[in-house]
C-alpha positions in Angstrom: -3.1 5.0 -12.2 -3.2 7.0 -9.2 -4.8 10.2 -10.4 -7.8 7.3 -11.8 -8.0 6.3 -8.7 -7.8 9.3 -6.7 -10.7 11.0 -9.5 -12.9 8.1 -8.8 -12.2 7.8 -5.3 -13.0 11.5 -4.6 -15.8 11.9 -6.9 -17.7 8.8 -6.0 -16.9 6.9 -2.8 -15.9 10.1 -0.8 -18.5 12.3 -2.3 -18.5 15.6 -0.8 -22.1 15.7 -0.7 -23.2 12.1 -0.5 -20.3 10.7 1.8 -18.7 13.5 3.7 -22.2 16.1 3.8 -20.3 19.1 3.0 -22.1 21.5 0.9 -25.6 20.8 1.2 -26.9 24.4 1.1 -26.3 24.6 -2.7 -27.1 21.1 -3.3 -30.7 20.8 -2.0 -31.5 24.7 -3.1 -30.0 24.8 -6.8 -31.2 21.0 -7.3 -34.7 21.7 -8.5 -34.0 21.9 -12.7 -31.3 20.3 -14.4 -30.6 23.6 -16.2 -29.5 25.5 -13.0 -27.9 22.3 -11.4 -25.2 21.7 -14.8 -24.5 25.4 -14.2 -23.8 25.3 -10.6 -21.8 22.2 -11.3 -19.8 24.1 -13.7 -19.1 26.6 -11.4 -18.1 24.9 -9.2 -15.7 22.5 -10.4 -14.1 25.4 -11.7 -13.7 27.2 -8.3 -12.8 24.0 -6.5 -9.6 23.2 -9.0 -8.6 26.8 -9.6 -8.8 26.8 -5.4 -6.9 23.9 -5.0 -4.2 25.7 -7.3 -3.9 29.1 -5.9 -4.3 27.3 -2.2 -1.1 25.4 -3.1 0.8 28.2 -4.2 0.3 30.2 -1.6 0.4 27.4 0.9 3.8 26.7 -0.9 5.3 30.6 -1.0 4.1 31.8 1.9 2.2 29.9 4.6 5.0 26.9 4.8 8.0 28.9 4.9 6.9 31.7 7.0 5.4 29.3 9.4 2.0 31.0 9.0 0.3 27.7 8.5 -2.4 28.9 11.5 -4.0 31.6 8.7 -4.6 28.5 6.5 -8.6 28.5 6.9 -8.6 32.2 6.6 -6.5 32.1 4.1 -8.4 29.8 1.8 -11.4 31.5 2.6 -10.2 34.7 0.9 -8.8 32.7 -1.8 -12.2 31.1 -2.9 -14.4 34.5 -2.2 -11.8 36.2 -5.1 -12.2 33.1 -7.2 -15.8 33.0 -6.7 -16.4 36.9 -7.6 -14.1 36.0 -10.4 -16.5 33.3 -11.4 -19.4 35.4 -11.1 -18.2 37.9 -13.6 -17.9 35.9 -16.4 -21.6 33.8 -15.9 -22.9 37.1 -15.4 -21.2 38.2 -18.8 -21.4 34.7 -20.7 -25.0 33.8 -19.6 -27.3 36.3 -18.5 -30.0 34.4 -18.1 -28.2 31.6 -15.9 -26.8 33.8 -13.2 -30.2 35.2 -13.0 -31.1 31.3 -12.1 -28.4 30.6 -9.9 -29.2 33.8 -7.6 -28.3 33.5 -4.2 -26.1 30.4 -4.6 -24.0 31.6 -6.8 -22.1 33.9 -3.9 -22.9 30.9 -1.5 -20.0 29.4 -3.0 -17.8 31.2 -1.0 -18.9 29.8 2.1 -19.5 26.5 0.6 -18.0 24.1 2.7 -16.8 21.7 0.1 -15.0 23.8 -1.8 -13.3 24.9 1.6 -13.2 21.2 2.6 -11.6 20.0 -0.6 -8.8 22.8 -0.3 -7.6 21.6 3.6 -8.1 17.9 2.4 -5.4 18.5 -0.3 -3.4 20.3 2.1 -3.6 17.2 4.7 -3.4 14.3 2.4 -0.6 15.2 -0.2 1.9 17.6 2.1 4.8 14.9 2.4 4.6 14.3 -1.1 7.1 16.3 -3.8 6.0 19.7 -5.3 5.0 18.2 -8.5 2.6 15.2 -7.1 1.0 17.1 -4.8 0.2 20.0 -7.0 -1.1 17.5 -9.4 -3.0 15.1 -6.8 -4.3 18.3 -5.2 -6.3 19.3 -9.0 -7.0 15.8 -9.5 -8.8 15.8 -6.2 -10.3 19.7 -6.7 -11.7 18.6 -10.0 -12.7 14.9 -8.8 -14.5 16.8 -6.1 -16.3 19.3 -8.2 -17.1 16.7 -10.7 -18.7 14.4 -7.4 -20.4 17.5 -6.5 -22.1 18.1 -10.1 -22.9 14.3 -10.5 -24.9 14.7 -6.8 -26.3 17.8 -8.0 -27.6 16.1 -11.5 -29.5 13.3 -9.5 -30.8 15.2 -7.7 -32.2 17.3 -10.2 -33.7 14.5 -12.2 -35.4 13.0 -8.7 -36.8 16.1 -8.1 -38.3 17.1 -11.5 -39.6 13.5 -11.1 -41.3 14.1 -7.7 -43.0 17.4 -9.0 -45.4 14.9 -10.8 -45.8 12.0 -8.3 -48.2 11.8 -6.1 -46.2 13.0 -2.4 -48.5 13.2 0.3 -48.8 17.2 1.5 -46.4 16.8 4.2 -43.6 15.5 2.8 -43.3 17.7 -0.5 -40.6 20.2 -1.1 -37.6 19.9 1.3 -38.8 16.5 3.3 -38.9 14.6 0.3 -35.9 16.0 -1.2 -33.6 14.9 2.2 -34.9 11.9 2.1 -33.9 11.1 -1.4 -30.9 12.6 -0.2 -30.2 10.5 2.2 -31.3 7.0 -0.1 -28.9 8.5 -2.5 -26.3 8.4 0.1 -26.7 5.1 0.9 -26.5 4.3 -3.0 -23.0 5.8 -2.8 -21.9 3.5 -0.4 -22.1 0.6 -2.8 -19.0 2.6 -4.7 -16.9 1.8 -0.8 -14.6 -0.9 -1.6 -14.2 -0.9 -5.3 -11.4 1.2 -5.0 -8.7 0.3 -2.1 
């Protein structure tokens, strides 16, 4: 029951995006077809989990017990840049034609905040428990938080494929609009606050 509530928890009432604003760059720049949004949401589920694994290991074998635990953002950072290159090797390989969509963003995962974010979380909220629960709360919460990220993503999408044919005054089309649907979208996520305790 608590890896239910922990994957809800993280991928809809702590949103990276909607509740805790971490990762926006991606968000508001891929979030313009649905296409390119499922495939950075892919992506990025996949780096988050596989980074909350290898950041657990190597927080585990080396950082704890040589008392290193200052490298941790460092660390981490290095951690999701190899996972992210690692990443972009196989879209690049597997689908040609939606690394050539992603762009930019794809590298932009390595200094994407959330994924970075949902690594020290782990680190924070699961280090008193045993090996075993935290290494499975930890993937629980990567995945939950890449799975968060891609639901944001996907609204957005659909809101903004939606505003390319309504009638937005001049001013507020492109980016305005989009942060302010952003930001009613946020709000919407608070209505998940208090389901879960």
């Amino acid at each position: 029951m608590e890896y239910l509530t922990t994957l809800f928890k993280v991928s809809l009432i702590q949103n990276m995006v909607l509740a805790q604003f971490l990762g926006l760059c991606p968000f508001v720049g891929v979030s313009k077809k649905r296409e390119d949004a499922v495939g950075m949401g892919i992506a990025v589920i996949f780096v988050m989990t596989l980074a909350s694994l290898v950041a657990w290991i190597v927080e585990r074998l080396i950082l704890t017990p040589y008392e290193i635990g200052y490298l941790r953002t460092i660390v981490y950072i290095l951690v999701i840049a190899t996972l992210v290159q690692l990443v972009e090797m196989i879209i690049r390989k597997v689908s040609p034609a939606l690394y050539e969509a992603l762009g930019i963003y794809l590298p932009l995962i390595t200094t994407n905040c959330a994924v970075l974010g949902v690594t020290l979380l782990n680190q924070n909220a699961y280090a008193d428990r045993t090996a075993f629960a935290s290494l499975t709360l930890g993937l629980v919460q990567g995945a939950g938080g890449g799975i968060g990220f891609m639901i944001a993503m996907l609204l957005m999408a659909g809101i903004r494929q939606r505003l390319e044919l309504a009638a937005v005054p001049k001013a507020m089309r492109g980016l305005p609009i989009a942060f302010i649907c952003a930001g009613l979208m946020a709000f919407a996520f608070l209505g998940f606050v208090g389901i879960v305790k």
